[in-house]
N, C-alpha and C positions, 0 to 999 in steps of 0.2 A: 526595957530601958537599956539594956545591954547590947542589941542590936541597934540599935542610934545610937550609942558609945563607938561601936566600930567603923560604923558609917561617916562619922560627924570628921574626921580625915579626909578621907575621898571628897567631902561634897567643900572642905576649905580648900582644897588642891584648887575644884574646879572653878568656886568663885574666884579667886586668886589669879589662874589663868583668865578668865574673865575680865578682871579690871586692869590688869597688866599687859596682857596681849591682843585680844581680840577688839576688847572695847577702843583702843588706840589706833588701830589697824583700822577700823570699821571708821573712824572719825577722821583720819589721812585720807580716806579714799572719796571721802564725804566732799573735804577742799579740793582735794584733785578736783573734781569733777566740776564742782564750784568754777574751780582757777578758768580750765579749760572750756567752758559757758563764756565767761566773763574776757575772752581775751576780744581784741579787737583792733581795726586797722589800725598800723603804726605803733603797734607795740615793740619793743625789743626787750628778746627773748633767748632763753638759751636751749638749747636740744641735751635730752638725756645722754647722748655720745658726746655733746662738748660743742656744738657749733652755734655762734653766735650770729644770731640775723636781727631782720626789722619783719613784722608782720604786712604784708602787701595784699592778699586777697586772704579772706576765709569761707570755703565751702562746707556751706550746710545740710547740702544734699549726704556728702560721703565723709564728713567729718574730716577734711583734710584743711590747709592752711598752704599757701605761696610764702617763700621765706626768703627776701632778698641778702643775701650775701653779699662778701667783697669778690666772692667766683660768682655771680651770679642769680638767676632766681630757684629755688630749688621747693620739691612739694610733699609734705611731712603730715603723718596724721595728728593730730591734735596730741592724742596718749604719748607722742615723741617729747615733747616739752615739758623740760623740767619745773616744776612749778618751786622747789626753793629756789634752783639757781636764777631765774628768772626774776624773785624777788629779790632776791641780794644785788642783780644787776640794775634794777631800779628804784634804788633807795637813793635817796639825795646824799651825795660826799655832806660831811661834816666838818666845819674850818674851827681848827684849833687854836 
């Protein structure tokens, strides 16, 4: 009984770690992946550095995307795209 007294510590650390970090982690990465399945032509979107385009082509051979810009068409792997920012930039304005 006393050796499960000192262990019963160690095994709350680890479930605790579990539901607070791993299991979170494991379910962002879950959407991500979702996001970036789900996007498609004429989306607008925004890139993890901050560049705002419209979706133009998406290749499925090599997981990449064509991102027309105001410079441009430019060519980004799918994992480049932010999937909050991209949602915040297409939420409907709100009229107060």
């Amino acid at each position: 009984m006393g050796d499960i007294q000192s262990f019963l510590p160690m095994i709350l650390i680890f479930v605790v770690a579990y539901f607070f970090m791993i299991r979170p982690q494991m379910k962002r990465q879950k959407d991500e992946k979702k996001f970036a399945t789900e996007l498609k032509k004429g989306d607008r979107i925004i890139t993890k550095s901050g560049l705002h385009g419209k979706i133009m082509e998406l290749g499925n051979n090599d997981n990449s995307c064509v991102i027309e810009t105001m410079a441009g068409k430019l060519k980004f792997d799918r994992s480049a795209i932010s999937m909050e920012m991209s949602k915040k930039l297409n939420v409907p304005a709100v009229k107060k």
